[in-house]
C-alpha positions as YAML, in Angstrom:
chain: A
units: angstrom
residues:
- id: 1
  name: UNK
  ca: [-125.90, -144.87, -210.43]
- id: 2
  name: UNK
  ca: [-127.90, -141.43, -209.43]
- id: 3
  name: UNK
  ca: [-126.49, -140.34, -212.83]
- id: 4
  name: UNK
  ca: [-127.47, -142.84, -214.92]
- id: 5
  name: UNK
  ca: [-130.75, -142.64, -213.18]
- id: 6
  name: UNK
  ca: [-131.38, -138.84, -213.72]
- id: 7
  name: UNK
  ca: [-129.86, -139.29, -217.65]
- id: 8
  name: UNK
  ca: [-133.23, -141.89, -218.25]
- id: 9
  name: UNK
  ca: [-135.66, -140.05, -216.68]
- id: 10
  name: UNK
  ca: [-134.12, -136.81, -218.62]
- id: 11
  name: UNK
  ca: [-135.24, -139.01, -222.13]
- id: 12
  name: UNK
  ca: [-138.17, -140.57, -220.96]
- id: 13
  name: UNK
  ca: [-139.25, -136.59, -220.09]
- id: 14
  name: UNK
  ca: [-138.17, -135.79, -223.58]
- id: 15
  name: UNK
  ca: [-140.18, -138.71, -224.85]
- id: 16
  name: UNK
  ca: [-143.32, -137.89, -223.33]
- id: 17
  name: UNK
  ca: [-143.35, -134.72, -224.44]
- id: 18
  name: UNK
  ca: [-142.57, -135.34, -227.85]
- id: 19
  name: UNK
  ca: [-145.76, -137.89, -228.27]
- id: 20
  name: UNK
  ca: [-147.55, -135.56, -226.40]
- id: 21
  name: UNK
  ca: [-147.02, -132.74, -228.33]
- id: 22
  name: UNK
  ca: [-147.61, -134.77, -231.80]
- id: 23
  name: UNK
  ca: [-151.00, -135.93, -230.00]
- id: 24
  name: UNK
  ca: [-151.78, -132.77, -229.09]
- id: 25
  name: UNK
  ca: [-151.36, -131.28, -232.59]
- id: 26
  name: UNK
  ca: [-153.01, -133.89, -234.45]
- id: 27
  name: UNK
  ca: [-155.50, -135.12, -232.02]
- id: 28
  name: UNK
  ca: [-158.97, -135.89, -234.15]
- id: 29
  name: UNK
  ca: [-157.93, -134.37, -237.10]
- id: 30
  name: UNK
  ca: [-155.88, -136.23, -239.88]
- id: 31
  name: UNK
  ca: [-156.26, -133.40, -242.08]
- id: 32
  name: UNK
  ca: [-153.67, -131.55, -239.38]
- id: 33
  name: UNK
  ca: [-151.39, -134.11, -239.59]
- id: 34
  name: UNK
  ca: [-151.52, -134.25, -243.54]
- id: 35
  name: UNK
  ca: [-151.16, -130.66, -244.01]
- id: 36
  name: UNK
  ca: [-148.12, -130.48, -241.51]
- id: 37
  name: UNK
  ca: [-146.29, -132.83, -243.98]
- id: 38
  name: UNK
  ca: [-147.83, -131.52, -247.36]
- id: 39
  name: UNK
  ca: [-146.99, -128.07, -246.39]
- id: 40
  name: UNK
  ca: [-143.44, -127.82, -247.33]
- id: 41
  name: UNK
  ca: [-144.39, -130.77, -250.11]
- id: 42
  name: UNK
  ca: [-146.13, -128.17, -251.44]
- id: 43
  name: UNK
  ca: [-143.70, -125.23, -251.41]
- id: 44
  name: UNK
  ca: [-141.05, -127.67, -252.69]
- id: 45
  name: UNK
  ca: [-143.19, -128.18, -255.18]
- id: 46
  name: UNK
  ca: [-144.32, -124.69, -256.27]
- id: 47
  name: UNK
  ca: [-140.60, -123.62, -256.33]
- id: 48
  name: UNK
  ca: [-139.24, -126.79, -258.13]
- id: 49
  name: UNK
  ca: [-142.05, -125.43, -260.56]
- id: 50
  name: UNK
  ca: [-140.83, -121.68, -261.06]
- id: 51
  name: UNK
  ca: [-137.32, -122.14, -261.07]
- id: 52
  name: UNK
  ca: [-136.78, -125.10, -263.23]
- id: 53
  name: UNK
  ca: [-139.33, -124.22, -265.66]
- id: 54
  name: UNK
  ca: [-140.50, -120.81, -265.42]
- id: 55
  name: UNK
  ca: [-136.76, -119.29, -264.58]
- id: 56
  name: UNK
  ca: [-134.79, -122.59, -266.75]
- id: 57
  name: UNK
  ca: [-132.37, -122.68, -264.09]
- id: 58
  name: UNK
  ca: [-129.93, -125.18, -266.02]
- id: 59
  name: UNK
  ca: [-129.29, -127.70, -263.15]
- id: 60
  name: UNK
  ca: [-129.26, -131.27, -263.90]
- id: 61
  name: UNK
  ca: [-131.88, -133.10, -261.73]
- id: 62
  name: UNK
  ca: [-132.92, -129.74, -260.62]
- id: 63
  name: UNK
  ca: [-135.44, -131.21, -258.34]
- id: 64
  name: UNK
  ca: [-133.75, -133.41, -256.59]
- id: 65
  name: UNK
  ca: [-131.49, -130.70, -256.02]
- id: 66
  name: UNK
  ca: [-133.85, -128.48, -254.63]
- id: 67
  name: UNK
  ca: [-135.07, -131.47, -252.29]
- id: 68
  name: UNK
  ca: [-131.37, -131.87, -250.83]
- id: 69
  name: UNK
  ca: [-131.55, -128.25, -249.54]
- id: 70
  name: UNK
  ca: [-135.24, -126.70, -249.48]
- id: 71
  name: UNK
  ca: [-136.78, -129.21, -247.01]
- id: 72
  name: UNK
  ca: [-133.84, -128.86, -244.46]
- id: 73
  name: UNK
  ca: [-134.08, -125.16, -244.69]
- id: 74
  name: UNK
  ca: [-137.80, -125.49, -243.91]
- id: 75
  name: UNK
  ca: [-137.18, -127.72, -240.98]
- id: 76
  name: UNK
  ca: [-134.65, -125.21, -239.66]
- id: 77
  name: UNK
  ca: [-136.74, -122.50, -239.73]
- id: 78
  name: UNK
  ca: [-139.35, -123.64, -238.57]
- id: 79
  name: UNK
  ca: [-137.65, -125.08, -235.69]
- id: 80
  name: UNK
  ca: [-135.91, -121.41, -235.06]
- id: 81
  name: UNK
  ca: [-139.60, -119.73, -235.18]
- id: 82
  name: UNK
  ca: [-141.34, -122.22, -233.09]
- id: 83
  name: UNK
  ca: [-138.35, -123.06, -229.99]
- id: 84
  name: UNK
  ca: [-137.22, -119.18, -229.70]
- id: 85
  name: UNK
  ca: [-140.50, -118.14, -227.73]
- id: 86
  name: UNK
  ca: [-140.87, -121.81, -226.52]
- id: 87
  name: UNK
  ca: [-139.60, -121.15, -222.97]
- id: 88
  name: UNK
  ca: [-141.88, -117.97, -222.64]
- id: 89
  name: UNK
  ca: [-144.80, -119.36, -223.60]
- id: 90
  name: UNK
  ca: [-143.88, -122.70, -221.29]
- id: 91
  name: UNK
  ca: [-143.44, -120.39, -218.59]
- id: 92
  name: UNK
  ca: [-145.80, -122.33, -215.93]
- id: 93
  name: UNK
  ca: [-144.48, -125.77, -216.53]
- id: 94
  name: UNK
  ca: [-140.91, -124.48, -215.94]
- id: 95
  name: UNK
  ca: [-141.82, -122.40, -212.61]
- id: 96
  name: UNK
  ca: [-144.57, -124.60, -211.19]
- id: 97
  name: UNK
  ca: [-142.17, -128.31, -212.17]
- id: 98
  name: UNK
  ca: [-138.97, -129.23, -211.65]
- id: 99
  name: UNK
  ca: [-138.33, -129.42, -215.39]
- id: 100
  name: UNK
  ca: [-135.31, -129.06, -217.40]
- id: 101
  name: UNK
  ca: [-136.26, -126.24, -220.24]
- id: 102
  name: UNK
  ca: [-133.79, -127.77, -222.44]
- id: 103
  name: UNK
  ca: [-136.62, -131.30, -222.30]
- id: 104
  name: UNK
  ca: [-139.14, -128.59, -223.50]
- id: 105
  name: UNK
  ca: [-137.18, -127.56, -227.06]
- id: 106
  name: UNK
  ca: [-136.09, -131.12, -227.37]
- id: 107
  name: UNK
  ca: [-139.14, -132.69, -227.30]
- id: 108
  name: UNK
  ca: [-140.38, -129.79, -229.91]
- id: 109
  name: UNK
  ca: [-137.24, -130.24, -232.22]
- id: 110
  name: UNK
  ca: [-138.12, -134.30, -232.45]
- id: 111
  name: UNK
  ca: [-141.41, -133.06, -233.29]
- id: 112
  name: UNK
  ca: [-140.49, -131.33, -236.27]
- id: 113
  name: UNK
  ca: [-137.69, -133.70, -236.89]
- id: 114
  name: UNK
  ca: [-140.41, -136.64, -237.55]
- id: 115
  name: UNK
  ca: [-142.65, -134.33, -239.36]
- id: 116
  name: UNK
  ca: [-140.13, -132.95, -241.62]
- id: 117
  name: UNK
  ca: [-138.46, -136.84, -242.18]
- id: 118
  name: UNK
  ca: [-141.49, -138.00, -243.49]
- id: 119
  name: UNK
  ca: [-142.07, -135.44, -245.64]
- id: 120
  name: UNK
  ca: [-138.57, -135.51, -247.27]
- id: 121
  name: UNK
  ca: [-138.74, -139.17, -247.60]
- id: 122
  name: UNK
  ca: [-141.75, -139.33, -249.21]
- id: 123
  name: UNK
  ca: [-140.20, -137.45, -252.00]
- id: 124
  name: UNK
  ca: [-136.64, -138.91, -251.72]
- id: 125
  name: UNK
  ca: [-138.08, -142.51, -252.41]
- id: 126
  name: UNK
  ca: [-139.25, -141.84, -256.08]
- id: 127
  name: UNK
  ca: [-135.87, -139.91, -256.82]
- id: 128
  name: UNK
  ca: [-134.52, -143.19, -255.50]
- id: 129
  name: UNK
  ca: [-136.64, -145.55, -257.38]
- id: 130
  name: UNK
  ca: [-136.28, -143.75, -260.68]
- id: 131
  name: UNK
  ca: [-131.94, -142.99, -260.50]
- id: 132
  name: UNK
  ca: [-131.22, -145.60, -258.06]
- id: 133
  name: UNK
  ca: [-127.09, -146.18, -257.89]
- id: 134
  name: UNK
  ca: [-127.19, -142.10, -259.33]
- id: 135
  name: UNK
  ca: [-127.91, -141.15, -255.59]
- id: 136
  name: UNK
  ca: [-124.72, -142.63, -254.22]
- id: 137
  name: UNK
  ca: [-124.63, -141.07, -251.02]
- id: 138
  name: UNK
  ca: [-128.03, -142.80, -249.19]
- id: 139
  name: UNK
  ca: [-125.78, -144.62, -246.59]
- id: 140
  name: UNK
  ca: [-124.46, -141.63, -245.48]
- id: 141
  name: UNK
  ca: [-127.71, -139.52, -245.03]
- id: 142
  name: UNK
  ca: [-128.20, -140.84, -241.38]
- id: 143
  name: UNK
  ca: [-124.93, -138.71, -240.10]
- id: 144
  name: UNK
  ca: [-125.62, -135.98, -242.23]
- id: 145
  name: UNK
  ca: [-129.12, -135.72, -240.65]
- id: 146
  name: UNK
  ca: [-128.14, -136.06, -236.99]
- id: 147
  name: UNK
  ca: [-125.54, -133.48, -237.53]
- id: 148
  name: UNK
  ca: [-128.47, -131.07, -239.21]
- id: 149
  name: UNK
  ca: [-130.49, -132.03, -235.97]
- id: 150
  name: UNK
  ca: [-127.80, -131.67, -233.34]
- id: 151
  name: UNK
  ca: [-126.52, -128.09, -234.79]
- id: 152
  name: UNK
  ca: [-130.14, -126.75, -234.97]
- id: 153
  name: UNK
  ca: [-130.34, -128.33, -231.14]
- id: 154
  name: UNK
  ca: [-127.62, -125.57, -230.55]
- id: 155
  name: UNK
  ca: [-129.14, -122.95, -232.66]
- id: 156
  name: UNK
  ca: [-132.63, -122.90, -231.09]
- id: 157
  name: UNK
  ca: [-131.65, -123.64, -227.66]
- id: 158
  name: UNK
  ca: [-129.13, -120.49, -227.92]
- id: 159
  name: UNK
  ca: [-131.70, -118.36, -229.35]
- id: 160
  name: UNK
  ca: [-134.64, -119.50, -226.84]
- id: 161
  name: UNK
  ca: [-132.38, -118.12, -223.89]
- id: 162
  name: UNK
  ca: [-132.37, -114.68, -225.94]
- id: 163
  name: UNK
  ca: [-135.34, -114.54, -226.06]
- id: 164
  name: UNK
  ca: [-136.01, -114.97, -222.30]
- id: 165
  name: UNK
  ca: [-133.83, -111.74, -221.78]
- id: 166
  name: UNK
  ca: [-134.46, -109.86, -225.35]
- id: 167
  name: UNK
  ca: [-137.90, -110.04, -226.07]
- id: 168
  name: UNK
  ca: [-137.62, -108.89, -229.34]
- id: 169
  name: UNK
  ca: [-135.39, -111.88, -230.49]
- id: 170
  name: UNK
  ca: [-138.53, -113.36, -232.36]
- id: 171
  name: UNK
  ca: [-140.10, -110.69, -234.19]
- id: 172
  name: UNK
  ca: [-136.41, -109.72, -235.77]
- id: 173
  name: UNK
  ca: [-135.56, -113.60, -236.72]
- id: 174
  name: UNK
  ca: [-138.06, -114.20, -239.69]
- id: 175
  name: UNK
  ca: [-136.84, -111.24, -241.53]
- id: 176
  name: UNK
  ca: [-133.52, -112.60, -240.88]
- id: 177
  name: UNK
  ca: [-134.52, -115.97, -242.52]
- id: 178
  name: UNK
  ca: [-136.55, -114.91, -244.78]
- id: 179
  name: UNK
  ca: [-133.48, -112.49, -246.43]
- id: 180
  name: UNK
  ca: [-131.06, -115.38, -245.70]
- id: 181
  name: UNK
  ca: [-133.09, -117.91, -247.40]
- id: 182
  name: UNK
  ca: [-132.30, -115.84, -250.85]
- id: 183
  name: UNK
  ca: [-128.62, -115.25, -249.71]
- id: 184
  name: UNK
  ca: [-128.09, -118.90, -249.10]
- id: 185
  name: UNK
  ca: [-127.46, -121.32, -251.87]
- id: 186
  name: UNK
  ca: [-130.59, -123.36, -251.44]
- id: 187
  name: UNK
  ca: [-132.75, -123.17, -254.79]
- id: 188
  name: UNK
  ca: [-129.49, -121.87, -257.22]
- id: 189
  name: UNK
  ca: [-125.96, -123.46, -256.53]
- id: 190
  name: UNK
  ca: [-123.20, -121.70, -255.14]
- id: 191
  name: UNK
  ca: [-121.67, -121.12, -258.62]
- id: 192
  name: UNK
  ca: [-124.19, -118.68, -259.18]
- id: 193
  name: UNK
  ca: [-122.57, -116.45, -256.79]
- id: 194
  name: UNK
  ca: [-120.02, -113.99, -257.74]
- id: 195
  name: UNK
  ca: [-116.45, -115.86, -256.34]
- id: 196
  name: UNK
  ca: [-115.54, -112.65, -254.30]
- id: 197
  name: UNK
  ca: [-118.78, -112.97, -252.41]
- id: 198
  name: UNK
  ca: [-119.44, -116.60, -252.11]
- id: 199
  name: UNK
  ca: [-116.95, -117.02, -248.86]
- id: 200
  name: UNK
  ca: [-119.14, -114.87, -247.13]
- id: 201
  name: UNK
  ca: [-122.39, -116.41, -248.43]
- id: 202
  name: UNK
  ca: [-121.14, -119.68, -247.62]
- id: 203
  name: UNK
  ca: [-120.42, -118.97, -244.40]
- id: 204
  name: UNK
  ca: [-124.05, -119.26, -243.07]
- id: 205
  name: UNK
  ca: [-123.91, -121.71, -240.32]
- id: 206
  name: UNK
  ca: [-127.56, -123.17, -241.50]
- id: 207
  name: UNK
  ca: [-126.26, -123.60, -244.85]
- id: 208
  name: UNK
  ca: [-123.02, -125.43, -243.22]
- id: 209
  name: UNK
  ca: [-125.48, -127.52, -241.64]
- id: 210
  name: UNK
  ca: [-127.72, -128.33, -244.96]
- id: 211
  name: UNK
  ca: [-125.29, -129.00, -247.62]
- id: 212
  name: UNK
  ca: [-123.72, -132.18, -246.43]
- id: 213
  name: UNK
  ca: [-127.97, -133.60, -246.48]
- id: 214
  name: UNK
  ca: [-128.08, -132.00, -250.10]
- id: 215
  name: UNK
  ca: [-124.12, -133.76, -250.84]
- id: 216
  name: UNK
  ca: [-125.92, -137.24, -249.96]
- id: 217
  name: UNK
  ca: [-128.42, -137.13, -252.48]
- id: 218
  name: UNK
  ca: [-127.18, -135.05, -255.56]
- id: 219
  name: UNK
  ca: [-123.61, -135.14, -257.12]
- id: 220
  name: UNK
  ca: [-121.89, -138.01, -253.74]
- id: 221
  name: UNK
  ca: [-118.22, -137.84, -253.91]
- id: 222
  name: UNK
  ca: [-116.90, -139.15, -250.59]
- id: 223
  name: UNK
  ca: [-114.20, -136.75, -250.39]
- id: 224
  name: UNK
  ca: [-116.69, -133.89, -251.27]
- id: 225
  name: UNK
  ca: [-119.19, -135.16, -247.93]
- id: 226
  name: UNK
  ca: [-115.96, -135.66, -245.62]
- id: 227
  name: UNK
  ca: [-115.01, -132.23, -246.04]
- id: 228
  name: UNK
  ca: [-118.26, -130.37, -245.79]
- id: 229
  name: UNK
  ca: [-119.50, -133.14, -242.84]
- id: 230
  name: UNK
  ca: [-116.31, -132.03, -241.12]
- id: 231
  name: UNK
  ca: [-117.07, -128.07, -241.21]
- id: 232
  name: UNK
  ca: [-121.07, -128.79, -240.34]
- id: 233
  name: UNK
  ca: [-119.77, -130.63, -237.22]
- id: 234
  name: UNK
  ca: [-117.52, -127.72, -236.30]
- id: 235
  name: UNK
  ca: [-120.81, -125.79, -236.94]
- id: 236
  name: UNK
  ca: [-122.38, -128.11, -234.17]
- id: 237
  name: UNK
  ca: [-119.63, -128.13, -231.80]
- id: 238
  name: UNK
  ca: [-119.72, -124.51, -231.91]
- id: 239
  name: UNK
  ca: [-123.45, -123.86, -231.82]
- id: 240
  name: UNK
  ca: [-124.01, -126.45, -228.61]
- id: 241
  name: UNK
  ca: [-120.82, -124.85, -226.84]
- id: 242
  name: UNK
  ca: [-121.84, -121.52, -227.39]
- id: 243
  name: UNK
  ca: [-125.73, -122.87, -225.84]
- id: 244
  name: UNK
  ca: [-124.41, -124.24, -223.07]
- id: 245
  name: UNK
  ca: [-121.84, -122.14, -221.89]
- id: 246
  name: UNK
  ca: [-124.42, -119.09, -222.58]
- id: 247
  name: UNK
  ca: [-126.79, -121.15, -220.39]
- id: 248
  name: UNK
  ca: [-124.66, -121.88, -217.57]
- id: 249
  name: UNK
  ca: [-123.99, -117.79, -217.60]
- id: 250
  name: UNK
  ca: [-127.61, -116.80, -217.33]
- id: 251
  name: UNK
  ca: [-129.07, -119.81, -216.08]
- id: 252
  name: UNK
  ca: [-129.41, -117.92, -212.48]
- id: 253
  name: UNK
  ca: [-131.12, -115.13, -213.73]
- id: 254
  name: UNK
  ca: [-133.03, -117.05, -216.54]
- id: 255
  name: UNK
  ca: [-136.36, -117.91, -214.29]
- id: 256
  name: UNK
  ca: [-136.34, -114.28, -212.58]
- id: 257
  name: UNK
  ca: [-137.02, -113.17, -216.31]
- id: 258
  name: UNK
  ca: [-139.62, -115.73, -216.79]
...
């Protein structure tokens, strides 16, 4: 009973925070709350732009292509740059409340989840309207998406920790993403890639993570999503267990390096 007690006032602690922060960040100003979603709308755009025209990358449906993978890479990182200082810069609620840090990044992931969801559906629906039946894989976006969300869960909650005891976790992470973002298969297909370095390329955990989202919407085979939904979960399993059991390590000397 105590447990299922402590489990709903864990969620209504993540749910509070997650309106709160969405008030907070749009509060009086709808032109916040449309750039936050025409932000990456607008990068999608300019890149859809250079690379199918400019470049004549010969991808059929090279937009919605781009959609399937540049959006969730945006979400991801993001996610990464805002959550790995988030426990730092929350330093007062955690010491002064009896707060669980992982409600903090949470309640910031569902955030950007929402924020990022909008934003790719308001471009998916179009795709959808104009080639219908050609995106086969719709009904199988939802697991797909909570696997993206559950694996970046583990990511930025693994990486938040580091930062409590590295300081310099944050400052070396966008030049990471920024370098991986043109390593990773995200606005050219893996094909591009010469085959005795695509294993390695492929192996980015984000990307793992990404391409069953991109699988739903461009070129569905069900065998095709099985397989790659089956590595991003491994991903996922991997990522939380590595979190957690990193946490319960640390988690003694974590506030002491608040």
């Amino acid at each position: 009973m105590n447990e299922k007690i402590f489990q709903r006032l864990y969620w209504e602690q993540v749910k509070n925070l997650t309106i709160a922060n969405m008030k907070s960040r749009y509060r009086k100003t709808f032109a916040g709350f449309l750039w936050v979603v025409m932000s990456p709308i607008l990068i999608y755009g300019v890149q859809s732009l250079v690379f199918k025209h400019f470049l004549k990358i010969d991808i059929q449906n090279y937009s919605l292509f781009l959609l399937g993978g540049l959006l969730p890479w945006i979400f991801i990182t993001q996610s990464i740059d805002m959550c790995t200082p988030l426990f730092l810069t929350n330093r007062d609620l955690l010491l002064g409340f009896k707060i669980n840090p992982l409600v903090i990044l949470l309640s910031q992931i569902l955030d950007n989840f929402f924020n990022f969801l909008f934003a790719f559906m308001l471009l998916l629906i179009p795709f959808w309207i104009i080639l219908g039946d050609n995106i086969g894989g719709l009904p199988y976006l939802f697991f797909a998406l909570i696997n993206l969300i559950l694996g970046l869960i583990g990511v930025a909650w693994l990486l938040s920790i580091l930062q409590v005891f590295y300081r310099d976790t944050r400052f070396v992470l966008p030049f990471i993403t920024n370098v991986a973002l043109f390593l990773t298969p995200i606005f050219y297909p893996p094909e591009f890639v010469p085959e005795n370095l695509r294993p390695i390329i492929e192996a980015n955990p984000l990307y793992l993570l990404i391409v069953p989202v991109r699988t739903c919407i461009y070129s569905f085979t069900s065998d095709l999503f099985l397989k790659q939904i089956l590595v991003g979960s491994l991903v996922t399993v991997t990522t939380l267990s590595l979190a957690y059991f990193y946490w319960r390590k640390k988690r003694n000397e974590f506030y002491i390096h608040l």
